[in-house]
N, C-alpha and C positions, 0 to 999 in steps of 0.2 A: 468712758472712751474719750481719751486724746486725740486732738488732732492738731496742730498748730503751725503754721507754714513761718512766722516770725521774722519778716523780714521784706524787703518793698518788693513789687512784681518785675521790678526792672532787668534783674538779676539775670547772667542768662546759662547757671549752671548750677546745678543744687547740691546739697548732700539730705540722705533723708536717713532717721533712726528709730528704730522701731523695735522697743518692747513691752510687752504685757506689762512687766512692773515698775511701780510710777515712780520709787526711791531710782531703780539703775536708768528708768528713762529721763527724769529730772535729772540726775548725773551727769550723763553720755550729752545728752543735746544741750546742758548746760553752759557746760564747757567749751564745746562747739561753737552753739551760737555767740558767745562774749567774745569768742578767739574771731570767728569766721564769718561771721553773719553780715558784715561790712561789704564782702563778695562774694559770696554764695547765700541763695536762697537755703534756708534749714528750716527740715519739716521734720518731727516728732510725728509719732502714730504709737497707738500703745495696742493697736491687732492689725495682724498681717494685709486682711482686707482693706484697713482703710489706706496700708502704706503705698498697698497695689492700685489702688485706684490714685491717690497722689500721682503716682509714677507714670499712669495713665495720662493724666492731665500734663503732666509735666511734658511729657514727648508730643501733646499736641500744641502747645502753645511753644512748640521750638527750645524751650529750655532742657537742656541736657545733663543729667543727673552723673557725678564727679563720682559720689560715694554711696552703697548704699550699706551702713552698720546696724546690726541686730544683735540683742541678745541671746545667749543660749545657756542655759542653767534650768534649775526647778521650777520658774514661773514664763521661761520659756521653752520647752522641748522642742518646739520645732521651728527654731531659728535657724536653722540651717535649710532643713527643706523651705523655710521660705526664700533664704536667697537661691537654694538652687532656680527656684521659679521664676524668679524673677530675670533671669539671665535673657530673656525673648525681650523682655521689655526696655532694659538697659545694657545694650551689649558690652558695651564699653566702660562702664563704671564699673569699680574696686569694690567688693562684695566683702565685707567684713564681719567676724563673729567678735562681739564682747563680751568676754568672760572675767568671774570674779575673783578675784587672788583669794587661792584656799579651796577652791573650786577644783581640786584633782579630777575629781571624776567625770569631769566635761573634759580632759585632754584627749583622752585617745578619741573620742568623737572628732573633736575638732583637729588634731593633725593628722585622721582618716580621711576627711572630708579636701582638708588642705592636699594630700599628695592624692587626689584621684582628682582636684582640680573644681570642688565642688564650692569652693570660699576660693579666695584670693589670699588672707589676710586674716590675721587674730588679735585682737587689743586686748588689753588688763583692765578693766574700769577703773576708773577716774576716783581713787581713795579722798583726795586733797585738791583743793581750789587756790594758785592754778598748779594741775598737774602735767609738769614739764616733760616727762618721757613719754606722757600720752600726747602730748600735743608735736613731741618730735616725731612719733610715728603717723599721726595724722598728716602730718606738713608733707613727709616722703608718700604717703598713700596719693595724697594731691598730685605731687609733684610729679609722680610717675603716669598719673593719670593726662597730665594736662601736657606731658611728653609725646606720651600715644595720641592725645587727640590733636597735636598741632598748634597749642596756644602759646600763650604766653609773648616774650618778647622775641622779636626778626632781627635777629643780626646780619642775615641772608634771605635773599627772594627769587625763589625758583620760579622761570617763568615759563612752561613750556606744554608738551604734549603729553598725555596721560600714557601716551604707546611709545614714547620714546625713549629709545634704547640710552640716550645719553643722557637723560632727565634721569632718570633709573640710577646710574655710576652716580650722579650728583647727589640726588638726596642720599643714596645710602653711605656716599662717602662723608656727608657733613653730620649724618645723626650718627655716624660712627666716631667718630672726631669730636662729638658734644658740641658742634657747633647749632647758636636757634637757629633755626630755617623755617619756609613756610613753602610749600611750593602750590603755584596757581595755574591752573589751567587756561590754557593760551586763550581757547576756542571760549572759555567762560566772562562772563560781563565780570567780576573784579579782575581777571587776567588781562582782557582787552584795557579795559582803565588803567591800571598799573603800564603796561605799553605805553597808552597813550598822554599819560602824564610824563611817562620817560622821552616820549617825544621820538617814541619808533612808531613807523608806520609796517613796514613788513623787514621786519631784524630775522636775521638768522637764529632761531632756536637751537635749545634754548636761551632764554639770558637768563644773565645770573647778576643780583644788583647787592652791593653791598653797605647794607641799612647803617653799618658803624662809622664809615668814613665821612670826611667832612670836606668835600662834597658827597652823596652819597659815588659809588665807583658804578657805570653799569658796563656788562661787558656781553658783548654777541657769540653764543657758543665760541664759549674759552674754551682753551684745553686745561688740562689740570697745572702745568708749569704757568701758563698765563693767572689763572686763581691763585697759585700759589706766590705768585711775585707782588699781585695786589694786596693780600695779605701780607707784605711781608717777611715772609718767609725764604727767600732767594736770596738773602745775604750772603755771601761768600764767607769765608771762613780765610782769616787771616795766615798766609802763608810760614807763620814762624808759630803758630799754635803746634804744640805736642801736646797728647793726652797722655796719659798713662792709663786709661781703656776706651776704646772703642768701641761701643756694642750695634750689632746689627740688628735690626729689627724690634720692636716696642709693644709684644703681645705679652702675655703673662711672665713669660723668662726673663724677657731685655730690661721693662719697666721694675721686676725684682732687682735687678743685677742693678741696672740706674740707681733705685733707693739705696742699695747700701754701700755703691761705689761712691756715690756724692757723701752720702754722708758722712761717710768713714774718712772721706777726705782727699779722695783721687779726682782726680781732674778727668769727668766724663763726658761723653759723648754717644748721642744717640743717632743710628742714622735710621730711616724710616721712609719707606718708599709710597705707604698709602695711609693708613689713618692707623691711631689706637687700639691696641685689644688684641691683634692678629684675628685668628679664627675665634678665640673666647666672644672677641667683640659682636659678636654676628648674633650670642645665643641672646635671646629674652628674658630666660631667668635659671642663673646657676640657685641650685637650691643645695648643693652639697660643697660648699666651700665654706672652711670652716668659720664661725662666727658670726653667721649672717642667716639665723634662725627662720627667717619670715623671704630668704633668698635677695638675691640681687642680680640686675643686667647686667649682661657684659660691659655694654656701653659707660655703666656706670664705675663700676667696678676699674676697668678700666683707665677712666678720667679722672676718677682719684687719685691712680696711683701714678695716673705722669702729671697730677700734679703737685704729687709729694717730690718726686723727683725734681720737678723742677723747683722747687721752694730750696731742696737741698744744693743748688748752682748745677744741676745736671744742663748740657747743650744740647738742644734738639733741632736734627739737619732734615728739615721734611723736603720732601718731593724726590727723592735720591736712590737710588739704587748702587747698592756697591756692585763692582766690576769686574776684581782683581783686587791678590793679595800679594804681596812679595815683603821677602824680609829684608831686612837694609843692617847690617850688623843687631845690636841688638832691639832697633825700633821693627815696624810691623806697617808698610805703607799699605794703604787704601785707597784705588780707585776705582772715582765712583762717576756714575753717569751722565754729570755735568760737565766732566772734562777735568774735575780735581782732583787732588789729592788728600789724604788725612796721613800724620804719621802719628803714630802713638806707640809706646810701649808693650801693651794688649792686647787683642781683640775677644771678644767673646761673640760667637755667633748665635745669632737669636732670631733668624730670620724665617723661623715657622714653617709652613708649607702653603700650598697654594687648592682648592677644590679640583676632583676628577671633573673631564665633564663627558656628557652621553655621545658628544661626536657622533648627534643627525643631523644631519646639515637644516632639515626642514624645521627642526627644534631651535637648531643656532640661529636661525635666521628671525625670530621671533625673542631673542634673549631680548631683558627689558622687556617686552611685550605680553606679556603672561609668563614666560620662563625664566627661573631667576635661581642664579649660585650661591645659596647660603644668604640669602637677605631677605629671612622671613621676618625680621623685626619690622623692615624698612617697610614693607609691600603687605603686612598683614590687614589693614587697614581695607585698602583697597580689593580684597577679596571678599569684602560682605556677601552674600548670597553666592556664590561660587562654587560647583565642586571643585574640590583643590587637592593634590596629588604630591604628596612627599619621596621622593627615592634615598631610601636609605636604609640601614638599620641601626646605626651607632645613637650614643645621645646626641648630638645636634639634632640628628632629624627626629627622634621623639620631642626634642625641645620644641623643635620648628611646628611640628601637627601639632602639638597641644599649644601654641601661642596661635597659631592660626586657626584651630576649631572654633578661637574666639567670636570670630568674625565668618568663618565661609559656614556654606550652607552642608558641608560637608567633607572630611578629610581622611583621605586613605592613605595609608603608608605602606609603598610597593619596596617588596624585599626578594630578594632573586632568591635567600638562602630557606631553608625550612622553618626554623625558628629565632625569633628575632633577640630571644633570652642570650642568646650566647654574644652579644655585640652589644646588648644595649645595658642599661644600668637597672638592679631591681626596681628602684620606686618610679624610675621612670613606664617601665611596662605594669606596673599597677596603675599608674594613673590612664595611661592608653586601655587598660583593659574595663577600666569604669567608666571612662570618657564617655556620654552618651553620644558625641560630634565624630570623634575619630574610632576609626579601624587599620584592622591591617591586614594586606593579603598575601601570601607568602607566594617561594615557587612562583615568580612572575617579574617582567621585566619590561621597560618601555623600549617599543624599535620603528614610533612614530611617531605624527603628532604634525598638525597644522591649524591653520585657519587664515582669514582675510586679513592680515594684518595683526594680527591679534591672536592668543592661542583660544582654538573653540575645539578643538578634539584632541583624544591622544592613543594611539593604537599600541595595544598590551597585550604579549604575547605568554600564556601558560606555556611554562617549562616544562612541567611533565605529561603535558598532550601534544604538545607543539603545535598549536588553537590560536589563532589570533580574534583578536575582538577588539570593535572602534568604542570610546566612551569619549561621552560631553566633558569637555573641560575650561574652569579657566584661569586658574593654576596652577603650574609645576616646579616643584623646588628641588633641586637635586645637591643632593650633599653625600658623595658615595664614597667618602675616604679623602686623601688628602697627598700630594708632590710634595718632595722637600724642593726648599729654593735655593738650592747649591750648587746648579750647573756653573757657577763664574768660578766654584772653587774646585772644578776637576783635575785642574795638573798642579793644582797645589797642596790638598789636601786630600788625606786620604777619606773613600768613600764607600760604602757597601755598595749590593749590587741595585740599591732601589734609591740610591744618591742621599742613605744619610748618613751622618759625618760619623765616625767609629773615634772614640775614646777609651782612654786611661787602660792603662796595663797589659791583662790577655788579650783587648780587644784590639790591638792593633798589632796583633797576630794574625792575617789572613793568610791559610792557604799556606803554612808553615813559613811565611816570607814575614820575616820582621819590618816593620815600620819606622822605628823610631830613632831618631840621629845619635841621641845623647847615653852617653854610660849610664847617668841615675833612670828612675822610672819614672813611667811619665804620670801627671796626676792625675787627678780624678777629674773628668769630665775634660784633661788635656787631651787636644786631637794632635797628627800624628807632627804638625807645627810647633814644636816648641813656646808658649809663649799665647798658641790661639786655644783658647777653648770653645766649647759648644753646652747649651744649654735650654732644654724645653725640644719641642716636636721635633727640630732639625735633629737631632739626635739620635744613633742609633739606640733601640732598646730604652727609648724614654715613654713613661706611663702613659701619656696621652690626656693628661689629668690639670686643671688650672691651680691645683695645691701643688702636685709637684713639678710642673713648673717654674711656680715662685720658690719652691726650697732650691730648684736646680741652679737659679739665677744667684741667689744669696750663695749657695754652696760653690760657685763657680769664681765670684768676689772674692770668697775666702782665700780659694787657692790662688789668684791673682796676690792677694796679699803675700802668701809663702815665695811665688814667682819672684816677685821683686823684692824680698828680702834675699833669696838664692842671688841673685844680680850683684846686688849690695856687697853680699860674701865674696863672691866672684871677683867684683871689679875690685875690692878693696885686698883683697890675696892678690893680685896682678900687679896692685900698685907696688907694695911691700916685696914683693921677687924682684921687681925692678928694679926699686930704691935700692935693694941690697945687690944684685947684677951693675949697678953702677958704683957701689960703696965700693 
């Protein structure tokens, strides 16, 4: 019997590894400890009991456990039910299986285990010393851990109230944007000290101080324009700049269309009115887009690819809302919410949709405060012990109940329809239907809900009794479909009856009334503008999906490339009629 903590008591976060056989447990924590052991405590255990009792210890002496990795093969069978067990003890830590290459007959166990939610995560053991792809997937197991819990480096410092509706839009707009943040609570002793070092005595909540700047910047509930000028980002845009595209909006679609407009070589533009990701950004973990076996956050997912984009010279206009579209011969103006303009050659709209909401006022008036639109990454956390209440039935909101089973003490997902199969994704309703944390109740709807500040109840009405009944609450996430954000383009572009934008060909056929200005047809993903396209959720008859999405963004590029060579043909046949009208 193993046991080995190897590493000084000062530590204040562990990883712990734990298996029966002493070649793959000298391996795993081998490895570890040379790479890691500098900051994190690493504990080997070669039987479940003694990992458990580690783990014990651990959570009484305040050190909080990062990872906990187990074997599972012939000398371990029950490496999984031991991390299932262990989840009471370490809620928050990344629960890993390692298995051996060659080792087939441990897959289907373990990505059973992974889509019902019972692992996190699955390593290859460590063949070679050092082993670089095991140590890259270690690095991102950390990485996302030390996300969730709030560490690492403050580039930002949230200073504010725990029920505050504008604290709320703060952090989830910065952890959507990939910005570090830290947020403190005002009422708490490092909250007070951080104040009182800033040398406020009673500031308007919250403040928001920013850790990068030199001097650091502190500012007394900003608005969002006011952050965003501190940061930077309110530079204006030089009056003699043209694009050749525009794009609106920076979720799955726009950030596609950016990578391969820049790279290809057009002169881009992004405008962007809230943070990264659109709605993808919101989820905790796509586990079905391609390439990303072990899944990925939106968040993250996200921030990579606007920062491919920008590596490729793409421009990004944050804090902006476009306005108005008008054509000006053959450019494309844009006006947007600061009072400016863009002209480009272009546009591609990419500007997603916006969350339904329940419109009770009793519920509205508590938004922030236990009631929250799509921001169950931001606020999982804080639902520890909680019953917590999802409305929905698409994937978001299975995403959203299974990242927050993590943490409340219980989560049910309210669906007004009978079966929630027909809306949601399979693996996602296998993982809800093994979930031990989450359920779901169908036929049922919320048409209340209050408390003191704060949400403590929610009154939920059976549809096919017409029954009300009050339940304890103290979380509710509502995610019940989605608005397209098109109303700026109603008398310009054509729109179905639910405001999203109709493209390419038969589609801009309504109603036997034709659309379209030009003799040739229009292209694919062309709206009824010549010149503008649309791509991703604003879209009429688009999948709803973050892969197609990004092919819709790329596919929409493409046809911009044909567009401006049609141009090219065009103005260079105009010229030559001329030449020869004057020969």
């Amino acid at each position: 019997m193993e046991l080995n903590t190897g590493a000084p008591a000062g530590q204040t976060s562990a990883i712990v590894v734990m298996s029966r056989d002493p070649h793959d447990l000298g391996l795993v924590s081998g490895e570890i400890r040379k790479r890691y052991a500098a900051d994190y405590r690493v504990i080997s255990a070669s039987e479940p009991q003694f990992a458990r009792h580690e783990l014990e210890n651990l959570q009484k002496v305040g050190v909080e456990t990062a990872l906990v990795i187990a074997g599972y093969g012939p000398s371990d069978p029950d490496g999984i039910e031991f991390l299932i067990g262990v989840r009471s003890l370490c809620p928050r830590a990344k629960r890993i299986v390692v298995i051996r290459w060659g080792d087939f007959g441990a897959a289907d166990p373990v990505f059973d285990a992974l889509t019902v939610g019972h692992i996190d995560h699955w390593l290859l053991r460590p063949e070679h010393s050092p082993d670089e792809e095991f140590h890259r997937s270690v690095t991102e197991f950390l990485e996302d851990w030390a996300a969730a819990s709030g560490r690492g480096f403050e580039a930002v410092r949230i200073i504010g109230e725990d029920t505050s509706p504008r604290s709320h839009e703060l952090t989830d707009a910065f952890g959507r944007n990939h910005i570090p943040y830290r947020f403190y609570n005002s009422a708490s002793p490092p909250g007070r000290q951080l104040l009182s070092e800033a040398g406020l005595r009673e500031p308007d909540l919250p403040v928001v101080e920013l850790k990068f700047s030199t001097p650091p910047v502190v500012l007394e509930d900003p608005s969002d324009m006011e952050i965003a000028d501190a940061f930077g980002l309110m530079k204006p845009l030089s009056s003699e700049d043209r694009f050749d595209v525009t794009i609106i909006g920076s979720g799955p679609a726009g950030l596609a269309a950016a990578v391969y407009a820049s790279s290809e070589g057009l002169k881009t533009l992004v405008v962007e009115r809230e943070a990264v990701g659109g709605q993808a950004g919101t989820s905790s973990l796509i586990r079905n887009y391609l390439g990303f076996p072990k899944g990925v956050s939106g968040t993250k997912l996200a921030f990579s690819a606007y920062l491919q984009a920008w590596s490729f010279g793409t421009t990004f206009h944050w804090m902006r809302d476009a306005m108005g579209l008008r054509a000006d011969g053959d450019d494309k103006v844009l006006s947007l919410s600061d009072g400016s303009t863009v002209r480009s050659r272009c546009v591609i709209v990419a500007s997603g949709v916006a969350y339904r909401r329940l419109n009770i006022p009793s519920l509205d008036a508590l938004q922030g405060r236990g009631v929250f639109y799509g921001a169950a990454v931001a606020e999982a956390q804080a639902m520890k012990g909680c019953a917590v209440f999802v409305v929905g039935g698409g994937n978001s909101a299975g995403q959203a109940a299974l990242h927050l089973g993590k943490f409340a003490s219980h989560v049910t997902i309210l669906v007004r329809g009978a079966d929630v199969s027909a809306s949601m994704s399979n693996y996602l309703v296998k993982e809800i239907n093994f979930h031990p944390n989450v359920d779901v109740r169908h036929n049922v709807e919320v048409v209340g809900g209050g408390g003191e500040g704060a949400l403590r109840h929610l009154t939920l009405k059976d549809r096919t009794i017409e029954a009300t009944e009050e339940v304890p609450a103290g979380g509710l996430f509502v995610l019940i479909g989605s608005q397209s954000r098109t109303q700026w383009l109603a008398d310009t572009v054509l729109r179905d009856d639910w405001g999203f934008l109709v493209t390419g060909g038969d589609e801009l056929m309504i109603d036997g009334h034709e659309s379209w200005p030009l003799e040739r047809s229009p292209m694919l993903f062309e709206t009824s503008m010549p010149g503008v396209f649309a791509a991703g959720d604003v879209r009429r008859g688009s999948i709803k999906r973050v892969a197609s999405a990004v092919g819709e963004g790329a596919i929409a590029v493409r046809m911009i490339h044909l567009y401006l060579e049609m141009q090219r043909r065009e103005q260079g046949a105009a010229q030559i009629g001329a030449r020869n009208v004057a020969g």
